[in-house]
C-alpha positions as CSV (number, residue, x, y, z in Angstrom):
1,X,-48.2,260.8,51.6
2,X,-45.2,261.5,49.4
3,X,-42.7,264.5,49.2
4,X,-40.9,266.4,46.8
5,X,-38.4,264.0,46.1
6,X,-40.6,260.4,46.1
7,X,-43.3,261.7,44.1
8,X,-40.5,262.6,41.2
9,X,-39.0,259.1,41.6
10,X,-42.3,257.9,41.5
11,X,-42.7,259.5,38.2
12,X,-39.5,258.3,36.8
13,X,-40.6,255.1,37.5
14,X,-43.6,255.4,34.5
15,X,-42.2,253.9,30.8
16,X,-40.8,256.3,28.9
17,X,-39.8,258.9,31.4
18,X,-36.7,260.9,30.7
19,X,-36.7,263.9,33.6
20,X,-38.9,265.3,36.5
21,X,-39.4,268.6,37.9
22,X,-41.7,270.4,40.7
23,X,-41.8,273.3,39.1
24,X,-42.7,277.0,41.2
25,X,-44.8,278.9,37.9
26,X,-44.8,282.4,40.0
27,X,-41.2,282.3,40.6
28,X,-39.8,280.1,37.5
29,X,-37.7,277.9,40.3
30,X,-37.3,274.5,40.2
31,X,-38.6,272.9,43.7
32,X,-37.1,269.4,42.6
33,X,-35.8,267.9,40.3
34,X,-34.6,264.2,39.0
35,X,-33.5,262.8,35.7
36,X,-32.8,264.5,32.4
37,X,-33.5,267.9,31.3
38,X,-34.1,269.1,28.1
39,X,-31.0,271.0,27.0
40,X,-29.4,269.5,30.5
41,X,-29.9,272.4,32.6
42,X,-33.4,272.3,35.2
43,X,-33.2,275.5,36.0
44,X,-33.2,276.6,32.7
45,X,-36.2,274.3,31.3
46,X,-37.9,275.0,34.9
47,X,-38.5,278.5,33.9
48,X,-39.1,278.5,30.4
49,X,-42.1,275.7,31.7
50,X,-43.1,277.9,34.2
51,X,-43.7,280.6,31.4
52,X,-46.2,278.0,29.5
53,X,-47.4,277.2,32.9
54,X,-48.4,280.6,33.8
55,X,-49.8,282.0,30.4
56,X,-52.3,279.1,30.6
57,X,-52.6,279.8,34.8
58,X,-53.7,283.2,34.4
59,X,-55.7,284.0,31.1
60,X,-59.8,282.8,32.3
61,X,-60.1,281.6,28.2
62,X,-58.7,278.4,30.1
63,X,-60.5,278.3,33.1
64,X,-63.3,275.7,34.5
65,X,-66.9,276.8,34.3
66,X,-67.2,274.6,37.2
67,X,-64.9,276.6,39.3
68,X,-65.9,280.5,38.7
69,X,-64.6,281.5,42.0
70,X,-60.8,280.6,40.6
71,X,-60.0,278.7,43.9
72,X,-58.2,276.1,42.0
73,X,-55.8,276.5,39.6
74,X,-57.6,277.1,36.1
75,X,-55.8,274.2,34.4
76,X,-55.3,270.9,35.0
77,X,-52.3,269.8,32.6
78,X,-50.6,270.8,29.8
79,X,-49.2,268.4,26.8
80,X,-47.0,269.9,24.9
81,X,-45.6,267.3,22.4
82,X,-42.8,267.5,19.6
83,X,-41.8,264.8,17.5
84,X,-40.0,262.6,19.7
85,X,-40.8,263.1,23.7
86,X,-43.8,264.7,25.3
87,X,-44.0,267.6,27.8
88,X,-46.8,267.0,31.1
89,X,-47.1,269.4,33.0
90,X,-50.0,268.6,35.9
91,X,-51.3,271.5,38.1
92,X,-50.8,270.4,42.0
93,X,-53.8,272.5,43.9
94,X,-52.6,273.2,47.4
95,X,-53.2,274.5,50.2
96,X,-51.8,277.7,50.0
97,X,-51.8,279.6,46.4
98,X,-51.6,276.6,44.3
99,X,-48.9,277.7,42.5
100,X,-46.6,274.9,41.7
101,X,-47.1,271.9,39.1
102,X,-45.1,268.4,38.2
103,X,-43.4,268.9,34.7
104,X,-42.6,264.9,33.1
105,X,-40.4,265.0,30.3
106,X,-40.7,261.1,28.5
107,X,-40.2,260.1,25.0
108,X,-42.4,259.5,22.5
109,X,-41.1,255.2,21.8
110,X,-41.0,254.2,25.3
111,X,-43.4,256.9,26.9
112,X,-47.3,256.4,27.3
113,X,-49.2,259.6,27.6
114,X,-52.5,258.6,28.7
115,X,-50.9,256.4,31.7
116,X,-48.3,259.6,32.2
117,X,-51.3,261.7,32.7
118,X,-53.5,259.2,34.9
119,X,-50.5,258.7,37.5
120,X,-49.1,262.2,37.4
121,X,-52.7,263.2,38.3
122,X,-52.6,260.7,41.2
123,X,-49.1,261.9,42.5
124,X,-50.2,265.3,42.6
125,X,-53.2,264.8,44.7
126,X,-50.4,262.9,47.2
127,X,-47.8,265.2,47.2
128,X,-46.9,266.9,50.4
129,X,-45.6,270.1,50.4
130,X,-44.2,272.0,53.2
């Protein structure tokens, strides 16, 4: 089972990929991080993903009717895409509040979203934390 820092290799591995983060959405802190960054500053892009992250986390318009009890996080991944990368940004449920997710930054030539999304989803039921 993976860490921090071989699950975001991993994902810098995937065609297209640009930058990586392990992203805290309570806090806005970047856990990890590898690669580019949009505007080349993490921390920066870290918490400005964290807000996106957390205004889809916490209003229930986004949540699953298959989990009304909210003991996972309400979203599984955002895609936020301009017009030339894409922005993923995968939920990781854990143990404790479930308050972290894997943000992939890849561009839109090389990148290919539906494999991003398959093998980001994998990583992040791997990932150890703690």
């Amino acid at each position: 089972m993976p860490g921090i820092d071989e699950c975001l290799l991993e994902a810098m591995r995937l065609p297209g990929a640009r930058g990586a983060a392990l992203v805290d959405w309570t806090s806005g802190l970047a856990l990890g991080t590898v690669g580019e960054s949009p505007g080349s500053d993490h921390e920066t892009t870290a918490a400005e993903a964290a807000e996106l992250a957390r205004l889809a986390a916490e209003h229930g318009a986004f949540a699953s009717a298959e989990d009304p009890d909210g003991e996972r996080p309400p979203v599984e991944d955002l895609i936020v895409s301009n017009r030339d990368s894409y922005h993923l940004l995968r939920f990781v449920d854990t143990s404790f509040d479930s308050s972290v997710f894997l943000h992939l930054w890849l561009t839109r030539t090389e990148g290919n979203l539906a494999l991003a999304r398959i093998r980001l989803g994998e990583m992040a039921e791997r990932l150890v934390l703690g």
